[in-house]
N, C-alpha and C positions, 0 to 999 in steps of 0.2 A: 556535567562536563565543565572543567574549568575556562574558563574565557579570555580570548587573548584580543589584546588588543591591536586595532591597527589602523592605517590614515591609507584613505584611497578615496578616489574619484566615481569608480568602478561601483555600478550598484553589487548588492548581495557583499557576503562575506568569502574570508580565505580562513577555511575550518581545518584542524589538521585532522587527516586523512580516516587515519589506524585501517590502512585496508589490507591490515598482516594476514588476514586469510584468503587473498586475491588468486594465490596460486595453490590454494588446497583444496582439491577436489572434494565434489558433494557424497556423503559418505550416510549410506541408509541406515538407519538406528534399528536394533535389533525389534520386533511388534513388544508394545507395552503392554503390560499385564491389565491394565486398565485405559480407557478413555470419556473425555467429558464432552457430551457435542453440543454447543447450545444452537438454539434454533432463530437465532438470529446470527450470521454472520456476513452479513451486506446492507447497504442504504437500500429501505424498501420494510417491504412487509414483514411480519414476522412470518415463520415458518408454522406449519401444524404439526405435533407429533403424532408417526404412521405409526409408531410400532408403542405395547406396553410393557411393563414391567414380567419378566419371566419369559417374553417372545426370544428365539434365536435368531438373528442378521446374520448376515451373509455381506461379505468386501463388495462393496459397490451397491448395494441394494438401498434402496430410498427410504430414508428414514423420518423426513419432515417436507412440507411441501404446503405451498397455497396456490387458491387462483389469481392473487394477485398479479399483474405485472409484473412492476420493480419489485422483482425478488426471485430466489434460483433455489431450486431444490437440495436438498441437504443427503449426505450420505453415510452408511456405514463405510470406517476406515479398517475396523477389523472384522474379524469372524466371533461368534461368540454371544451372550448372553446379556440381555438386558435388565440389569438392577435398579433402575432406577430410572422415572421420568417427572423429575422434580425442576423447581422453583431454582433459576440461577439469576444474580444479578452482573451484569455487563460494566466493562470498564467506565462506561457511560452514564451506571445508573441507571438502565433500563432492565425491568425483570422484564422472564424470557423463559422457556422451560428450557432444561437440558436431558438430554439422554445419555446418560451413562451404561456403558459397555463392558464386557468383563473376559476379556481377550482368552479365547482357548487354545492359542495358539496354532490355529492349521489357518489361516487365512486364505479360507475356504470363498471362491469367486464366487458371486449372484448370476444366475443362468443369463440376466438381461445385459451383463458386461460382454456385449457384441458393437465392433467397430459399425459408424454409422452409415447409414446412406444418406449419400449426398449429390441431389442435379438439381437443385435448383436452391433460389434464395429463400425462400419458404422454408424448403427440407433442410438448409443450412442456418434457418437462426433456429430452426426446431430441434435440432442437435448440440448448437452451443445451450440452449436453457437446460437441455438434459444433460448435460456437462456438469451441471452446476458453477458453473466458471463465472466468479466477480471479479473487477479488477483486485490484481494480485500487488498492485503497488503500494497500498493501502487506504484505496479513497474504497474499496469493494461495492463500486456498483455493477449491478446485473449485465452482463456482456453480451448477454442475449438484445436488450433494450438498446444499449448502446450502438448494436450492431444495426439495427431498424430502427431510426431516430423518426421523426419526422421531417426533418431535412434530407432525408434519405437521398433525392433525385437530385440534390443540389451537392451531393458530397464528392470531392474531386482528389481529395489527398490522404493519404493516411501517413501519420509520425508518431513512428515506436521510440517511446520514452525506455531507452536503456543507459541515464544519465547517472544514476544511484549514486548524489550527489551527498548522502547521509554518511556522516564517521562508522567507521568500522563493519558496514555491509556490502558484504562481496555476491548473498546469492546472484542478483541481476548477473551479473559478470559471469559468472559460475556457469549460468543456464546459457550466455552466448554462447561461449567456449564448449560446455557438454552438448548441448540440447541445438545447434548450429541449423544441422537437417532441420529439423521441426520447427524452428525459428522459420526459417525461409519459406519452410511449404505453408505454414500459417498464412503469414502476409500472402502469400503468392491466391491462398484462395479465398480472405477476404478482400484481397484486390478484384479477383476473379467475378463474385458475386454480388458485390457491394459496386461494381463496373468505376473501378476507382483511375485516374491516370496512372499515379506515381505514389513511391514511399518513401522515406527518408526514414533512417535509424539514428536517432538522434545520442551519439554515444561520448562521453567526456572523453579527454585525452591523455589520464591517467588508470587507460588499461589498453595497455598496445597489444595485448594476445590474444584478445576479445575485436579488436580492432582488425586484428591482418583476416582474422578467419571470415570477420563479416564481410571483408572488399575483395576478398577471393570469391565468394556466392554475386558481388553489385551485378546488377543488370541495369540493361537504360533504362528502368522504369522505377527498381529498387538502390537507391543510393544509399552511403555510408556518412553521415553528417559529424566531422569530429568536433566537439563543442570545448568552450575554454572549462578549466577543471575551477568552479568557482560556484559555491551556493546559495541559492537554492537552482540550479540550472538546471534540476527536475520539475522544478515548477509547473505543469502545465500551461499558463499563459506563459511563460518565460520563455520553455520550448518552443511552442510556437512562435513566440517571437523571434526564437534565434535563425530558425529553418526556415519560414515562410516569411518574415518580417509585419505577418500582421497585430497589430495590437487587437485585442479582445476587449471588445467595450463592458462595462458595468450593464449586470443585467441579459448578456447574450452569453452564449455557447460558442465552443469550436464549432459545431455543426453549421451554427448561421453565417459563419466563413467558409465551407465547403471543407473544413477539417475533422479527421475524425482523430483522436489519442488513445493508443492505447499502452498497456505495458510490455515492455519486453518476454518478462517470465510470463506474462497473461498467453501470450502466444506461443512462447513454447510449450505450454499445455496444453492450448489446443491441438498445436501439429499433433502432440502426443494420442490427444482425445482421438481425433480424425482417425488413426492411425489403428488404435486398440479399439478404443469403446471404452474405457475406464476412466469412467467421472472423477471430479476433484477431490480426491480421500486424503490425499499424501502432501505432504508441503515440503520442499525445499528453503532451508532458511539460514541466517548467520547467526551462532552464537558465541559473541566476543566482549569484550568490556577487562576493564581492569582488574574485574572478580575473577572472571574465568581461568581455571587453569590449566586448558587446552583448547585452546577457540577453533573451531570447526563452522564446516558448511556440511548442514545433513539436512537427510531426507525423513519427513518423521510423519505418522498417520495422523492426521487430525483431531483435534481433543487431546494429544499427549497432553499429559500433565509440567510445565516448563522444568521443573524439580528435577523429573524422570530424565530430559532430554540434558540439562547442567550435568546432575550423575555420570552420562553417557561422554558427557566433555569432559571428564575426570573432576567436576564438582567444583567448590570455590576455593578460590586460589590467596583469597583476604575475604572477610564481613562484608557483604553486601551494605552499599547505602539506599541503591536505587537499580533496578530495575523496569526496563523498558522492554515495551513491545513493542518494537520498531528501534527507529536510532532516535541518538540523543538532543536533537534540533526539534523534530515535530511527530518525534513515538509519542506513546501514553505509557506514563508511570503505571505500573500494575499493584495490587495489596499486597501482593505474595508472592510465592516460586508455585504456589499454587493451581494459577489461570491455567489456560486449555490454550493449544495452540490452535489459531481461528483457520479460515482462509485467508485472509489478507495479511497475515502474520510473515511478515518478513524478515526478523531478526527478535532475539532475544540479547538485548546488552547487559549487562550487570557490571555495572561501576561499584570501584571498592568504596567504605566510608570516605576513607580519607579523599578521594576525589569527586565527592560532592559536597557542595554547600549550597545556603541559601542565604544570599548578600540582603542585608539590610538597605531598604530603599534611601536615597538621602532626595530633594528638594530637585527636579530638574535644572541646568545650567544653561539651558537654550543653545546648546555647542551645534546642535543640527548634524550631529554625526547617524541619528536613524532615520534620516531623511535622507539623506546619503548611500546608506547601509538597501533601501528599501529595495527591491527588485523590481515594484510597479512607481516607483519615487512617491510614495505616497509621505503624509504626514505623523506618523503615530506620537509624534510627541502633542500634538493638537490633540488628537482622537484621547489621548489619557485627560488631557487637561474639560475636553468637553464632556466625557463620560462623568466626571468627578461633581459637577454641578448639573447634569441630564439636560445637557445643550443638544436637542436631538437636532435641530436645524442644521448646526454644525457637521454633527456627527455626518449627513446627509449630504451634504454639500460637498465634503471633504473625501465622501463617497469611502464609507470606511468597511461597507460590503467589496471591495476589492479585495481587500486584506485576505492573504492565503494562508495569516498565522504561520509563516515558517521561521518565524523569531529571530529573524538579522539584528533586527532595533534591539532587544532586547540583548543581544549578546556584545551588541558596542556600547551600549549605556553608561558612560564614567560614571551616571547616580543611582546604574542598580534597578533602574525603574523595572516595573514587573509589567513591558509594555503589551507581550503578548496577552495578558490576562485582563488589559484593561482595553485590548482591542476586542477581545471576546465580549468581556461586559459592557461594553458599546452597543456593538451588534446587536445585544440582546435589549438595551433599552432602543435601542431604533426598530426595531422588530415590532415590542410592546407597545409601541406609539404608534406604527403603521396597522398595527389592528384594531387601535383604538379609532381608527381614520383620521390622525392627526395630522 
C-alpha cells in the first residue's frame, strides 16, 4: 500500500480507510468443491491428524487434536472425503500436516454438533476448547487458555477489541451489526463465569451503525467505548491504554493488570457456539484490495482455497502484485491465491501491481518522525541502527521486546528504511543472546 505522508504530534498513524465494504452485508459462499486444513492454525501445539486418507468426515466432526494445552482442536468444514493427509508448509515456514477434503456436497452434520452444557466454569472453558475457537483477530491463541489464565482470581475487566483499525476490513464491523445478540450474550457469560466487574467495547468511531446497535444493548456493567479513528488503536497495549489507562509493562500480560482482551468476532462466535454446538468450521472474512473486482464480506468454510473465495468475488479486477492475509499494515504476504483460509484469517486483500512497491532504502536523516509515529514511543530508528552492528545491550535497554511490529515507523520513514524488519531482526539477535546467557 502506497504511503502518505504526514506531521503530527499524535502517536500511531492516519491510514486511509478503504472501508468500502462497511455496509455490505456477510454473504455465505456457496460449499467448495474442495478444502485444505492444516493442523496448525493457532500459537501452541501442533494438532494430530484423527482421520486418514479415504475416511468420510462429517461438518463439525474432529479432525486434528492434541493433549497439549495451548492449542484448540481442528474440525471438518465440509461433508465429504478425505484425499489426502500430507506435508503442508505455513506462511511462517513451519511444516505441519494438512487434511484435504473433497466436498460432496450434502454438508452432512457430525451427530456430536449439540449445543453445549454449561453451569459452571470448568463446564464452560471445557466447551470453549471444544469450540475450537482462537483468537479470531489474528494473534489465534487458544480461547480456552485465555479464558483460565493463571491470573484468573485477580481478573476484574474484560475489553472487547472491536477497533479493526486495518485498511479495508470491515468483518469486525460486520459481525457487530449481524451477530449483535450473540455479541452481548458472549460477554454477558464470560462476565458471568470468569466473575468479572465490568466490559468495555472498545470500538473506533468510523462506524456509527456498529456503534448505535452496541449502546442500544450498554448495561452498567457492559459499556460502549468510542475510540479516536487512528492506527494501530487495535493494538492490544494501546486498547488498553485507551479504556483503562493502564500502561503494560515490558515482560507482563493484561492478565497481571486484572485485564482480560478479547476479540470482538472471537465472541460472537461463541455466543453462536453456546447457542448451536457448532465448532469453528466457517469463517467470516473481507475480501478487498485494488485487485478485486467485487469486494465482499463472506462467510466461507475453512481450508477454502483463497482462488475459490476471489472467483466467488467476481475474480481480479487488475494483476495482482501482493496479496495478504489480513490487511496491509501487519497481514502476512501469502505465495499464492493458493493458501487455505485459516481460523484467524480475517481478510483476503489483493492489491493491484501498480499499487505496490518496494522503495529503495536511502541512509537514515535522524528527522525522529518514528519515534513520533511509535504507539508505545519507542525508538526504532536506534533499534535498526543497533541491530546493524548486534549491539544487544542496546537492543535491551531500549527494550525493543515491546515492539508490536504494527509498522507506523516504517510507513513515515522519508528514507524508506525497512524498520519493521529490522525490529524483527533485533528481536531475534536479543533472543539468541539471552539463550546464550549473555
Amino acid at each position: 500500500m502506497k504511503k502518505r505522508r504526514f506531521g503530527s504530534h499524535l502517536p500511531g498513524v492516519s491510514v486511509s480507510h478503504h472501508k468500502e465494504t462497511a455496509n455490505i452485508p456477510i454473504i455465505p459462499m456457496p460449499t467448495p468443491k474442495k478444502v485444505i486444513i492444516p493442523m496448525i492454525q493457532q500459537i501452541g501445539a501442533e494438532c494430530q491428524p484423527l482421520v486418514k486418507k479415504g475416511d468420510h468426515v462429517l461438518v463439525g466432526q474432529t479432525i486434528g487434536d492434541t493433549e497439549q494445552r495451548i492449542s484448540a482442536p481442528i474440525h471438518a468444514s465440509v461433508s465429504g472425503t478425505v484425499t489426502a493427509v500430507q506435508e503442508f508448509v505455513t506462511t511462517q515456514n513451519v511444516v505441519t500436516y494438512a487434511v484435504h477434503i473433497e466436498s460432496d456436497g450434502l454438508q452432512e452434520l457430525d451427530p456430536s454438533v449439540q449445543p453445549p452444557q454449561v453451569d459452571s466454569l470448568e463446564s464452560f472453558i471445557t466447551a470453549v476448547r471444544r469450540s475450537g475457537l482462537v483468537g479470531l483477530g489474528g494473534a489465534g491463541f487458544p480461547s480456552h487458555a485465555k479464558l483460565n489464565p493463571k491470573t484468573l482470581d485477580s481478573l476484574h475487566t474484560l475489553v472487547v477489541n472491536a477497533a479493526e483499525c486495518e485498511p479495508y476490513i470491515t468483518a469486525d464491523n460486520r459481525a457487530m451489526v449481524e451477530y449483535t445478540k450473540h455479541l452481548f450474550q458472549a460477554i454477558e457469560t464470560v462476565m458471568q463465569y470468569l466473575e468479572l466487574d465490568q466490559a468495555f467495547i472498545g470500538v473506533e468511531r468510523n462506524k456509527p451503525e456498529a456503534i448505535a446497535l452496541l449502546r442500544k444493548r450498554e448495561t452498567d456493567k457492559i459499556k460502549v467505548k468510542v475510540l479516536p479513528t487512528r492506527y494501530p488503536q487495535g493494538g492490544e497495549k494501546v486498547m488498553i491504554y485507551e479504556i483503562t489507562g493502564q500502561v503494560i509493562q515490558e515482560g507482563k500480560l493484561p492478565g497481571d493488570y486484572g485485564v482480560l482482551v478479547m476479540n470482538v468476532s472471537s465472541l460472537a462466535f461463541l455466543g453462536q457456539f453456546l447457542e448451536t454446538g457448532m465448532p469453528l468450521v466457517n469463517k467470516w472474512l473481507t475480501v478487498a484490495g485494488s485487485a478485486i473486482a467485487i469486494p465482499k464480506n463472506v462467510l466461507v468454510p475453512l481450508g477454502t482455497i483463497y482462488r475459490d473465495i476471489i472467483d466467488f468475488c467476481g475474480g481480479y479486477s487488475a494483476e495482482p502484485g501482493e496479496i495478504f492475509m489480513g490487511g496491509p499494515m501487519m497481514g502476512i504476504s501469502v505465495f499464492n491465491d493458493n493458501f487455505p483460509v485459516l481460523k484467524n484469517n480475517n481478510a483476503i486483500i489483493a492489491l493491484a501491481k501498480e499499487d505496490v512497491y518496494t522503495p529503495k532504502e536511502s541512509p537514515c536523516i535522524n528527522c525522529g518522525k518514528c519515534i513520533q509515529a511509535c504507539p508505545l514511543r519507542l525508538m526504532p530508528c536506534m533499534f535498526d541502527r543497533a541491530g546493524q552492528v548486534g549491539d544487544v545491550d542496546t537492543l535491551r535497554t531500549l527494550k525493543i521486546n515491546l515492539c508490536m511490529e504494527c509498522g507506523c515507523c516504517a510507513y513515515v520513514c522519508p528514507a524508506d528504511r525497512q524498520l519493521v524488519l529490522a525490529n524483527k531482526l533485533g528481536k531475534k539477535l536479543l533472543r539468541e543472546a539471552q539463550q546464550k546467557g549473555k
